[in-house]
N, C-alpha and C positions, 0 to 999 in steps of 0.2 A: 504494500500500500504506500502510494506518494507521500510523503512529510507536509506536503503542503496540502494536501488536500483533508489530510487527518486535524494537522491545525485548524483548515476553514470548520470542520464538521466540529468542533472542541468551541471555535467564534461561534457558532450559530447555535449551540445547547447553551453558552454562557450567557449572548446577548441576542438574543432570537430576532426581536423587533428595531434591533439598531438596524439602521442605512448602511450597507455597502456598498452599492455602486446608482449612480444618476447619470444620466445621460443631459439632463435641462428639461426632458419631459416624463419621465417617466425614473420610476427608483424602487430599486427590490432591497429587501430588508436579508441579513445575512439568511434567514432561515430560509428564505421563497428563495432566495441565489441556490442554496443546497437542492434545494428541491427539484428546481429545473436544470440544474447541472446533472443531478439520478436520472432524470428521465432523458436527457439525451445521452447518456451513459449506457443507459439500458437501448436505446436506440441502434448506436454506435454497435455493440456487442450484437445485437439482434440480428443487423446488416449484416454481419463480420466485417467492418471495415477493421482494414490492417494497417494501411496508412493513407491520412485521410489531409489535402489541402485545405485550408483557410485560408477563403478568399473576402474581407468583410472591411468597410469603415470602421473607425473607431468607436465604438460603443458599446452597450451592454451583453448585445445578444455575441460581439467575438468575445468576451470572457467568460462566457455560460459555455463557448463551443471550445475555448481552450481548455480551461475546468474540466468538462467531459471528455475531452480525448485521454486527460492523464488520468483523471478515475478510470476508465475504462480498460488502459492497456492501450492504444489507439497513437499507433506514431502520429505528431500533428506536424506539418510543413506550414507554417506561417507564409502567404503570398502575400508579399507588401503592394499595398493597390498603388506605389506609381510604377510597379515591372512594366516593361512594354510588353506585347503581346511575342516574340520572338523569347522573351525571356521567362513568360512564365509557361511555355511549351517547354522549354528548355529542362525549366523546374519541375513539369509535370511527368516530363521522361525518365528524366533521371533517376527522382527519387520514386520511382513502380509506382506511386498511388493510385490505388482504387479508385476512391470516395474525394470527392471535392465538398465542403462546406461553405455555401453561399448564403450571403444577405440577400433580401428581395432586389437592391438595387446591384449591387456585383452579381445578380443570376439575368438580369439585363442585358451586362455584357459580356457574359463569360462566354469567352470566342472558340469552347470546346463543348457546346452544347451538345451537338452532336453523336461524338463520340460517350458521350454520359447520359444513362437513362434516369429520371427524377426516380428517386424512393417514396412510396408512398410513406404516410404517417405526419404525427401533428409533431412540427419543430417548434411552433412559435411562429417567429419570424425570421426563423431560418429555413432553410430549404438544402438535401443531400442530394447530390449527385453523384452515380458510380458507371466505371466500366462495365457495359455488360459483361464482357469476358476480363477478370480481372488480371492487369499486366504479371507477369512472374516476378519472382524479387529478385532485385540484381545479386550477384553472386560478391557477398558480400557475409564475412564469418559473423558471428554475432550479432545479428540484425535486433539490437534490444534497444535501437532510441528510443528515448521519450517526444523526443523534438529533434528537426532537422530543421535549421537555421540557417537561411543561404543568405552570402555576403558578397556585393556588388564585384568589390575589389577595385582593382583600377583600371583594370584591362581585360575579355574575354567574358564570359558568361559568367554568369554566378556560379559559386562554391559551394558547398552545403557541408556545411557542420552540425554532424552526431553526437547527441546529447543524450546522456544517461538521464534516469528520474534523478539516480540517487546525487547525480552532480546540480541538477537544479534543485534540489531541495539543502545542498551544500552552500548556494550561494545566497539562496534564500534563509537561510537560519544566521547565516556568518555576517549578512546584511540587518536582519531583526536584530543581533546583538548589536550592531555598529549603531544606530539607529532608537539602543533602547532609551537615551536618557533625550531623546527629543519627543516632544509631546505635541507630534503631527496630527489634527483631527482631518486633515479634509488635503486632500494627495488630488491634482489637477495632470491627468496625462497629456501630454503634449504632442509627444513625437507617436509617430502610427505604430500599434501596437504588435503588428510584425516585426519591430525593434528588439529582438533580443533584450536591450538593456532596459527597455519600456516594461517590456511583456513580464522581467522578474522582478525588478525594482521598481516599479510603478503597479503591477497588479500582486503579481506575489505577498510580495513584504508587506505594503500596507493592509491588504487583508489580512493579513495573519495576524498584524499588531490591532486590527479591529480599528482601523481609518476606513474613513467614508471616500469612495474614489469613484471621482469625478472623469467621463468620457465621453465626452461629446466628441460629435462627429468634427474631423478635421475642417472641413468647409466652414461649419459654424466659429471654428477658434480663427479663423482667420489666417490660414495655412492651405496654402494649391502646390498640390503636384509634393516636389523633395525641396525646392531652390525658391519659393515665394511668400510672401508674409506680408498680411495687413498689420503692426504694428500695433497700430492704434485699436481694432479691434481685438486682438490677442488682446491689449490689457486688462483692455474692458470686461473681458469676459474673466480674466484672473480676480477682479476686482469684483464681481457679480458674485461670484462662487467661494468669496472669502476665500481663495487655495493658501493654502501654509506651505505645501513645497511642490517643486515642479523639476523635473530634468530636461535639460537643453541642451543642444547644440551651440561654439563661441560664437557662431553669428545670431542665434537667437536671442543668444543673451547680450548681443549690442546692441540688438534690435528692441528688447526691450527695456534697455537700460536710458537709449536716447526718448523713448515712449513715454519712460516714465521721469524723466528729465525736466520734459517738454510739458507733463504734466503733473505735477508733483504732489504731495499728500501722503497721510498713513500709509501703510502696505501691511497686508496678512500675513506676506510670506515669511516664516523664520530657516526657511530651506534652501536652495535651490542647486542642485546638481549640475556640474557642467562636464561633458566630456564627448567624445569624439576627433578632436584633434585636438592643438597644442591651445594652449589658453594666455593672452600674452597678462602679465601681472598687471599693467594699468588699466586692461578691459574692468579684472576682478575688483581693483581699486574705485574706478568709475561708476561698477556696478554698487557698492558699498555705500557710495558715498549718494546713490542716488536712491538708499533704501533696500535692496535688494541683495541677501545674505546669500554672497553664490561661494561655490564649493568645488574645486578642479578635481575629476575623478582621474582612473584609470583603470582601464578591463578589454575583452575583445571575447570574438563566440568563442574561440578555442578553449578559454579559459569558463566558460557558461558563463561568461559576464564582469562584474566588476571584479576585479583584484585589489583596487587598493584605493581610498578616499577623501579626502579632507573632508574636516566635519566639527560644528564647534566645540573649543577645546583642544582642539587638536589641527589645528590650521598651520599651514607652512604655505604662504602663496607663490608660486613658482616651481611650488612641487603639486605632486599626484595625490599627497599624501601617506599617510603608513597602510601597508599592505594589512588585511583582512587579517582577524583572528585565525590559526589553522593553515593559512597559506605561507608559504616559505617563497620568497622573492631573492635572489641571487643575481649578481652580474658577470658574465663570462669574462675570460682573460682580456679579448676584443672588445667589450663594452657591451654585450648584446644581455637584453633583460630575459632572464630565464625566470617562469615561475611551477611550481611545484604543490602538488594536494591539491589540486583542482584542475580537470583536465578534460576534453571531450574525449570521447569514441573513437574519434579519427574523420577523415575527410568522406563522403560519399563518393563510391565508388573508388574505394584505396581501402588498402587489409588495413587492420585496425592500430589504433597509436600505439606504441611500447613505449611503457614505463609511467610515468605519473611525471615527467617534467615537460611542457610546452617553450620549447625555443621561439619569444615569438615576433621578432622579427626588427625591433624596435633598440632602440641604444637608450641608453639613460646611466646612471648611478643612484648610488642610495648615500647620503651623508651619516653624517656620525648619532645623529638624534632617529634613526629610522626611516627617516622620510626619504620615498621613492622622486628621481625627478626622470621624467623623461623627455629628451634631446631629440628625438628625431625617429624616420624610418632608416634599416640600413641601405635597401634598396634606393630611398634618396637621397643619401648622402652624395654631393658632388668634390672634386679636389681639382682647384684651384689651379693657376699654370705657377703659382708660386707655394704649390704644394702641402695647402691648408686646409683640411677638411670641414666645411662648411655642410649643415642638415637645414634645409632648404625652410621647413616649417620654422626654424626660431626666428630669420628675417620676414618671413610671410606674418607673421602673430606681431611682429612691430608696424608693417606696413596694414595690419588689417584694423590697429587701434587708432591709424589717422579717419577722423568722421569724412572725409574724402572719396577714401578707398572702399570699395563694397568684395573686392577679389581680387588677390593679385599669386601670382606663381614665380620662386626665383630661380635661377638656372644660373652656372659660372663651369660645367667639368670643362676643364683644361684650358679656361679662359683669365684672363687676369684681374677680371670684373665678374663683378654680376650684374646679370641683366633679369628686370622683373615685368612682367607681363603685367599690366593693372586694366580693372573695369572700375572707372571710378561711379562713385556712392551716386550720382545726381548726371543726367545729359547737361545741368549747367556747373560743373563742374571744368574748368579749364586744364590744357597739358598743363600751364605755369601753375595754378594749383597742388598739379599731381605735383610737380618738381619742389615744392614747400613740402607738400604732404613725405614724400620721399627723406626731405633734409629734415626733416624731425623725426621722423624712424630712425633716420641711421644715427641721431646722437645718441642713441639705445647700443648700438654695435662695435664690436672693436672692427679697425677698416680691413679686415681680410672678409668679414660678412655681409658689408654695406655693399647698397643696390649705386653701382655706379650711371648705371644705364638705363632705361625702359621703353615700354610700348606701352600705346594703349591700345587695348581692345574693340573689335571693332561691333563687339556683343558681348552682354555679360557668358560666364560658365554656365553652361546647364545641360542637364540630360539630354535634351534633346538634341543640342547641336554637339553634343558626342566629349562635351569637353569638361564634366562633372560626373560622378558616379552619385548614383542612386543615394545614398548615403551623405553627401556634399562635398565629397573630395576631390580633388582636380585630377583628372587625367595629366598628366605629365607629360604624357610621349606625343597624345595628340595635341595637345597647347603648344611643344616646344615644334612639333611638326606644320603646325597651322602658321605661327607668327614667327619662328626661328629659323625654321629648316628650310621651307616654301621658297623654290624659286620665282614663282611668283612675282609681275610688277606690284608695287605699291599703289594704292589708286591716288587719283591726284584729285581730289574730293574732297569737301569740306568735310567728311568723315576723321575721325579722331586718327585714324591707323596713319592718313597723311603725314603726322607727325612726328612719325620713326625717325626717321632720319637726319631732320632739324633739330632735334634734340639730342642725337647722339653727337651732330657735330659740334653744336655751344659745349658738351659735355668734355670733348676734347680740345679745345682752346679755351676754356676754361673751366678746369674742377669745381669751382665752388654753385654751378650753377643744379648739378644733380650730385 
């Protein structure tokens, strides 16, 4: 039996008629969550689904349908609704699924209709779909996930990460302890609950510790697609719903930090999680100072999620924080962060992990008080023509805290400069702007890291034009191949990209201008 599912059944004999989850219209009390999570458990089982996608908005009826897949034994594949359609085929091969789990609006477009006949029986307002003939499972040893977790990455199709129960109910116990001496009533999820980091530290935890969590659909919070945000309504709605803590992405939280800037007053929040990439220390500073208690984590799927956290009391701004209760965090001879006691399965469609350590990809150090900091990917670390290795995210987290910048990417291998790709924050936004915004980042830099050089963009990053991952990370190879590599004329257009070249040449007779 799942840890966390035994905890909710433990919440819901203690406090029957408390509120666990609202969506803005509608709210089930822990007991009525138990109850409808049994009966599509018994559903699930009845079907024999084996392994079954989630495809759904953020809201109540996908955490009644996560809930029952782990009651039941029922691998669940979490399908993040901005996949494209190439990509969630991709994911529906891979990982054999039988059974697809839709909402009334994702069984609109679920562009595999087809191929899946509807199950009869009462879901709610959910709706299953199965293979008539169900796929064989891939030849894969110990098919025992709980969850398979697929991550954009930077380049290629999604990955999928194999999740034991017993490691989700590891990170969820090791988070309720981290977690016990804050007295969160009311947990605001943000990011779409395909989120690995959302889906245990945003539903998990706070159910277990008996918080009331808040899931409105993405549309309503003022969030389209991976890469856009209404600001002003996001806060609105944080300020509706009283939330006390939330987890964010670093552009989320500038985005709500200039929000709340702009508009200023009390705040509920006494929480706020930040992680997914680097977090530069004046964002957290900014954030602070505008009311907003944010917190730089650090985690990834392999490890089922967080490893390590700041949290009050225990705050180090510039680090990650101290690694989890239980977990052993180590750094190799090279600098690479190895962590240990918390581990996946292994990759779908690859034999299963050995051993209990996750090499995971990342550099950093640990100082002498515990605290974890982490520096960079190693795959994007660049070295310098003067032989200095530079990790490309610690100049991007200084150019990303000028209010200018909304996206920029640095690059310098075997170059004597760095050169940064920027989409600046606003179309009135000037290059002579960028060139200020640029000289105030790099008084943050020693000069082997500062941005000598730049481009502007001639569109911000995003998913669709191939040059942002799912997740909000930059494609690297296709940003330095669009604006770097491109033989390509320049167009000679009152478009920003004209700029290239005029600014690299003030830059070389004279430094002080970038």
């Amino acid at each position: 039996m799942s840890g966390i599912i035994t905890a909710l059944r433990m919440r819901a004999q203690a406090t029957p008629d408390q509120t666990a989850l609202s969506d803005g219209r509608a709210e089930l009390s822990y007991a009525e969550l138990m109850q409808q999570v049994d009966r599509l458990a018994e559903s699930l089982q009845a079907g024999r689904c084996r392994i079954a996608g989630l495809l759904a908005d953020n809201g109540i009826d996908w955490v009644i349908a996560d809930l029952a897949a782990l009651l039941s034994g029922t691998t669940l594949v979490p399908l993040p609704p901005y996949f494209s359609e190439s990509q969630l085929q991709h994911v529906i091969e891979a990982s054999s699924m039988d059974t697809v789990i839709l909402d009334r609006a994702s069984y609109d477009r679920f562009p595999y209709a087809g191929a899946f006949a509807r199950l009869d029986g009462d879901f709610g307002n959910l709706c299953l779909v199965q293979q008539p003939a169900a796929l064989e499972y891939t030849s894969l040893p110990g098919y025992a996930a709980a969850k398979i977790t697929f991550t954009s990455g930077s380049t290629g199709q999604p990955k999928g990460v194999r999740l034991a129960a017993s490691t989700l109910d590891q990170v969820a116990l090791r988070l309720c302890g981290a977690f016990a001496d804050i007295d969160i009533a009311r947990h605001l999820c943000v990011m779409p609950l395909a989120t690995l980091l959302e889906n245990v530290a945003g539903i998990y935890v706070p159910l277990m510790l008996g918080t009331t969590v808040y899931v409105p659909s993405l549309g309503s919070l003022g969030l389209y697609g991976s890469s856009r945000i209404d600001a002003r309504r996001f806060k609105q709605t944080i300020d509706t719903v009283a939330a006390e803590s939330l987890i964010l992405q670093p552009q989320l939280l500038r985005e709500l930090t200039a929000a709340a800037a702009a508009d200023p007053g009390a705040t509920s929040l006494k929480f706020v999680a930040v992680g997914g990439a680097r977090v530069a220390v004046p964002d957290l500073c900014d954030a602070a100072a505008s009311g907003i208690p944010a917190f730089e984590g650090y985690g990834l799927s392999e490890c089922g999620s967080v490893v390590a956290l700041n949290r009050p009391g225990a705050a180090r701004p510039g680090s990650a924080g101290k690694p989890l209760d239980g977990i052993d965090v180590s750094i190799s001879p090279d600098g690479e962060i190895l962590v240990e006691h918390q581990s996946m399965l292994g990759y779908l469609g690859e034999t299963k992990h050995a051993g209990s350590v996750i090499a995971t990809g990342d550099l950093g150090y640990i100082d002498d008080d515990g605290f974890l900091y982490v520096t960079g990917r190693r795959k994007n670390v660049f070295i310098t023509s003067f032989g200095r290795n530079v990790s490309p995210e610690w100049p991007e987290a200084e150019l990303l805290h000028q209010p200018e910048i909304a996206q920029a990417c640095v690059f310098g291998e075997a170059q004597p400069f760095n050169t940064a790709i920027v989409c600046p924050a606003d179309p009135s936004v000037t290059p002579r702007a960028v060139a200020d915004a640029i000289l105030n980042a790099n008084r943050n830099l020693p000069d082997y890291a500062r941005v000598a050089d730049f481009v502007i963009a001639d569109e911000p990053f995003a998913v669709s034009n191939g040059l942002l991952t799912q997740t909000g990370k930059p494609r690297r190879e296709a940003i330095a191949l669009k604006y770097l590599l491109s033989d390509e004329p320049w167009p000679d257009t009152a478009g920003c990209r004209a700029h290239k070249h005029r600014f690299i040449n003030e830059k070389r007779t004279n430094h002080e201008t970038v």
